[in-house]
C-alpha positions, -999 to +999 in steps of 0.1 A: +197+313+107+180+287+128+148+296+148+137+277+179+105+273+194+088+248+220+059+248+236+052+222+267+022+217+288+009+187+311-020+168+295-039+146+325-037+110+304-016+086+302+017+094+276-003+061+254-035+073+250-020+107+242+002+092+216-026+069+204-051+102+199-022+116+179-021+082+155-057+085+149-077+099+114-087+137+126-057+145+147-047+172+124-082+181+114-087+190+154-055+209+159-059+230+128-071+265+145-100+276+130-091+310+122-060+295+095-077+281+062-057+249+063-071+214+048-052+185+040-051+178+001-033+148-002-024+121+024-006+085+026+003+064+052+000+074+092+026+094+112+052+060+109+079+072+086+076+075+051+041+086+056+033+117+037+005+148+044+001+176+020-015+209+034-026+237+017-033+271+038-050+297+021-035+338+029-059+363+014-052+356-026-025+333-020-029+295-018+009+282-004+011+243-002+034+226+020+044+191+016+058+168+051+070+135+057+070+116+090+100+106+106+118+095+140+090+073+150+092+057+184+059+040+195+044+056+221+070+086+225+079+103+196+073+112+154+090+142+132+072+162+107+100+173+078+090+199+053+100+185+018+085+219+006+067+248+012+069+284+026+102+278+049+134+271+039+137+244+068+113+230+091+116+204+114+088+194+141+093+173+166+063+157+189+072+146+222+053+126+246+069+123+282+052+103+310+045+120+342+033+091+365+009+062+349-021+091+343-006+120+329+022+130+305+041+165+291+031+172+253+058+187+237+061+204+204+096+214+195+102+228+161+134+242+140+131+265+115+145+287+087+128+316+070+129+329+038+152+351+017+180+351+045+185+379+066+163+402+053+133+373+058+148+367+094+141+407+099+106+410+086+088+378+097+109+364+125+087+379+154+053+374+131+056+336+127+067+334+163+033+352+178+018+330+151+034+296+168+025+309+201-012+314+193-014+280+174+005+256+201-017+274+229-044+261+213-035+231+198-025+223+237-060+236+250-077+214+222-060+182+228-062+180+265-103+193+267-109+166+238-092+137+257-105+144+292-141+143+268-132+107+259-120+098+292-156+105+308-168+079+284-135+054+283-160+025+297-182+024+267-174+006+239-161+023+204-189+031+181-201+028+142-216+069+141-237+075+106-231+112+102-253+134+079-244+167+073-204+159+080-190+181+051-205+214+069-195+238+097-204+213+128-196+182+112-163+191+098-156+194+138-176+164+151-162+137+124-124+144+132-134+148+176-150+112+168-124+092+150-096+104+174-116+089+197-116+059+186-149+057+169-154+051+130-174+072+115-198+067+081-208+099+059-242+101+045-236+116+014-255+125-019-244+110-052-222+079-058-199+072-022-162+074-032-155+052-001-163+020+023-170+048+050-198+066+030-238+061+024-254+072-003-288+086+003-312+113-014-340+128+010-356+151-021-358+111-039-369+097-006-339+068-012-313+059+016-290+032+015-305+014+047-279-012+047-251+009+051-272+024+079-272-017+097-245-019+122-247+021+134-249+021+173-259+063+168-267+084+144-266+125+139-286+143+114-271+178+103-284+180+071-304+209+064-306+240+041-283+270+058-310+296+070-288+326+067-269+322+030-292+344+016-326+367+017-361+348+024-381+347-008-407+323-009-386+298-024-360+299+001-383+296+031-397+264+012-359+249+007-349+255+045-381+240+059-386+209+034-351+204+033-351+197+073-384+177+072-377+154+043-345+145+055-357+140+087-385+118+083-370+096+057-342+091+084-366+081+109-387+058+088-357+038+078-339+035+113-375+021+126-377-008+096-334-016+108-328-045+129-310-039+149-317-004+154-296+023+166-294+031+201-296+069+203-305+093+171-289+130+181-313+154+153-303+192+149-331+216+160-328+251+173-336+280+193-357+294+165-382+270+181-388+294+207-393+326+184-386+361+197-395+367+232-372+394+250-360+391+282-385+359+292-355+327+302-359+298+283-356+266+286-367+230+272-395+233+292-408+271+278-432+266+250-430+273+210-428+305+200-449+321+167-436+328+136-418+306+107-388+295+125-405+280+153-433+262+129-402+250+113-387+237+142-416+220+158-426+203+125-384+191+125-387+178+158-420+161+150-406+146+120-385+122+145-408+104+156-412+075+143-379+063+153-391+073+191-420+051+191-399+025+177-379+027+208-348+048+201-334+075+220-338+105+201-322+139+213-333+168+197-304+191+198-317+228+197-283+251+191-278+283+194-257+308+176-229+285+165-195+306+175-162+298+149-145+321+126-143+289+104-178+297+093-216+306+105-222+341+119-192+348+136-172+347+104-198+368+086-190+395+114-153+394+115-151+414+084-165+443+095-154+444+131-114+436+120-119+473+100-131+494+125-169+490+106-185+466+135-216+479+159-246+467+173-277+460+156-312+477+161-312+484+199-285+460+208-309+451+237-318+415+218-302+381+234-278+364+215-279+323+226-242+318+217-223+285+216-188+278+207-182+252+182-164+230+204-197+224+227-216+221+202-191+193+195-191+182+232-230+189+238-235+160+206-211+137+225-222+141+255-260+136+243-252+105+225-235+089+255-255+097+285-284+070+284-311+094+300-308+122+277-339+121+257-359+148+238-350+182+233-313+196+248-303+233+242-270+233+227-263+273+240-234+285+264-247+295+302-242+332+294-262+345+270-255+377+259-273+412+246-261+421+209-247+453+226-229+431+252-216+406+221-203+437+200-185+456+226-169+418+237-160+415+200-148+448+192-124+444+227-111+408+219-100+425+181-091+455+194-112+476+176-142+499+180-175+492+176-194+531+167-210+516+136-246+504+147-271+492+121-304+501+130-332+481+124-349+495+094-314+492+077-312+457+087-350+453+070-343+468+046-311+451+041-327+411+051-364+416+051-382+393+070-349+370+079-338+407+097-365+401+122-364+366+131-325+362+130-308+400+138-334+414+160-350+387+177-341+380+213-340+347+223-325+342+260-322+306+265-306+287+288-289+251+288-309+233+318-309+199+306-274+199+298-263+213+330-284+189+350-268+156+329-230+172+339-218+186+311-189+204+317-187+234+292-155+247+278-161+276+270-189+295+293-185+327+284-183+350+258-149+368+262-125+335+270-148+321+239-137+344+218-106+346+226-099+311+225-116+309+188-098+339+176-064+330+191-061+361+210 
């Protein structure tokens, strides 16, 4: 049996520039929700037929790979995606871009399909994969229209050469893909031997960077940085997450002052931690350093940039918050728990979470890099911060779940040690002043529709 589904919705752009989004490197990477483990293992050519893209989506234990060519292609209109194999017995996708006046189109997704094992597959998983299509397409939808209105701001400035450090992780694996389907190209700093044109090769513990790779860059964005909540504090550990911020940091900013040309606008990763715990005080970039090892960390990271400020280029020191995705940071570390029932708050619950989703984090690094008085540091957190009673019982209601499992503090030290206190129970209740004030238009303000929108609920 054959299985129908389409989903339609009016994207304010011209049908081109939609198409041409489509044709670009990262188009999949940026529809791919974030809550499916989907990566692309293999791909040649573009979406012209006869081009070829290999996924594979990890379920629990099972790895399942599917394998699609592109077909029907008509310029500006149309292109097929064919399974040659994988988990269906048919699939057919078609991608349909109808003009609706000269600055917006209709987007629509039709696809034919065939389960499994016949009728008895038709029984079991019909309605799943169809709640599955609906929750994907909504998205896919949301994701492509917010991401070209974002380029549309910026449609008068010329296409960019971005160094990215950092691109591999959880924010750049967003950013580098948000980028290219813009229209920009993007260069990797990586360590090691670069396995392609696009990639630099630097080593901040060696103090070496490829600084001619770097020539040419119009903007650069430094993510590189030991993760600060993979595993307990020791001495060692807080030695790796703060040298492996300053090193990197500084050797970036002594080589883009010696480049000639230099860049125009260097966005660096900071964070909230610079303020330190402080309860129910409001924060902003103008509130003053807290005490404590995360906000000496921070304020020797930001200090680290500047000698490519005195050398005359705009650099943004992006402070994020809690960085929202089930793809990866703290949200995925919670989902666990909360998805069995096992989720509550933690200590009193009466700390502030600064939350962001991943998207503005995404949209709070373009929007830094292309507004021209944007200097300095720029909290990268939603509007609405929330209590960790208020996130839990937001959590527990988008899963569907309770939330009567608290962990009280001396569990959580006893548990963390010191990371307990300056991560779990600190409250840090910052607000996003600068970016407000320069227009940026957040996505996703608050917590619930966040969540929802990440989660596919």
């Amino acid at each position: 049996m054959t299985n129908l589904f389409t989903h339609r919705s009016r994207i304010a752009a011209p049908a081109d520039e939609v198409f041409c989004w489509h044709q670009r490197p990262g188009a999949f990477e940026r529809l791919a929700p974030p809550w499916g483990k989907v990566e692309v293992v293999e791909r040649q050519g573009g979406i012209q037929p006869g081009g070829t893209v290999a996924l594979r989506q990890t379920l629990g234990p099972l790895k399942i790979t599917w394998r699609l060519e592109h077909r029907d292609y008509i310029a500006g209109r149309q292109f097929r995606d064919c399974q040659l194999s994988g988990p269906f017995r048919s699939w057919t996708h078609t991608h349909t871009i109808e003009p609706d006046g000269p600055d917006a189109c209709f987007l629509r997704d039709h696809i034919e399909y065939a389960l499994p094992a016949g009728a008895i597959g038709q029984a079991a998983l019909a309605g799943f994969v169809h709640r599955q299509l609906d929750r994907m397409f909504a998205y896919r939808h949301a994701v492509t229209a917010a991401d070209l209105a974002a380029h549309r701001l910026y449609s008068g400035v010329k296409n960019m050469q971005i160094a990215i450090s950092g691109a591999s992780g959880l924010i750049g694996s967003a950013l580098v893909p948000f980028l290219t389907t813009g229209g920009h190209q993007v260069h990797r700093l990586v360590r090691g031997r670069p396995a392609s044109p696009g990639e630099i090769a630097w080593d901040p513990a060696a103090g070496t960077i490829d600084a001619a790779g770097l020539s040419g860059c119009q903007a650069l964005v430094n993510l590189a940085g030991e993760g600060i909540a993979t595993r307990r504090w020791t001495a060692k550990q807080k030695e790796r997450i703060e040298t492996s911020r300053i090193e990197s940091t500084a050797l970036l900013a002594r080589t883009l002052a010696g480049l000639n040309p230099r860049p125009q606008v260097w966005v660096n990763a900071s964070a909230i931690g610079f303020y330190g715990d402080r309860g129910e005080e409001r924060l902003d970039e103008a509130s003053r350093a807290g005490e404590g090892f995360l906000p000496e960390v921070c304020q020797k990271w930001e200090a680290a940039t500047a000698p490519a400020a005195d050398a005359g280029i705009r650099v943004v020191r992006l402070r994020f918050g809690v960085v929202l995705s089930p793809a990866g940071g703290a949200l995925a570390k919670m989902l666990p728990p909360f998805r069995m029932g096992a989720g509550g708050r933690l200590g009193s619950g009466e700390q502030y979470m600064s939350w962001v989703a991943l998207d503005d984090v995404v949209g709070a690094i373009h929007h830094t890099m292309m507004h021209d008085t944007l200097s300095g540091p720029v909290n990268a957190v939603a509007p609405h911060p929330a209590t960790n009673l208020e996130f839990t019982k937001t959590l527990g209601r988008v899963l569907h779940r309770p939330t009567i499992f608290p962990m009280p503090a001396a569990v959580a030290r006893l548990a963390f040690g010191e990371m307990a206190d300056a991560l779990l129970l600190a409250s840090a209740r910052v607000y996003p002043a600068r970016l407000l004030e320069s227009g940026y238009a957040f996505r996703c303000p608050q917590l619930e529709a966040a969540l929802r929108h990440l989660l596919g609920k």
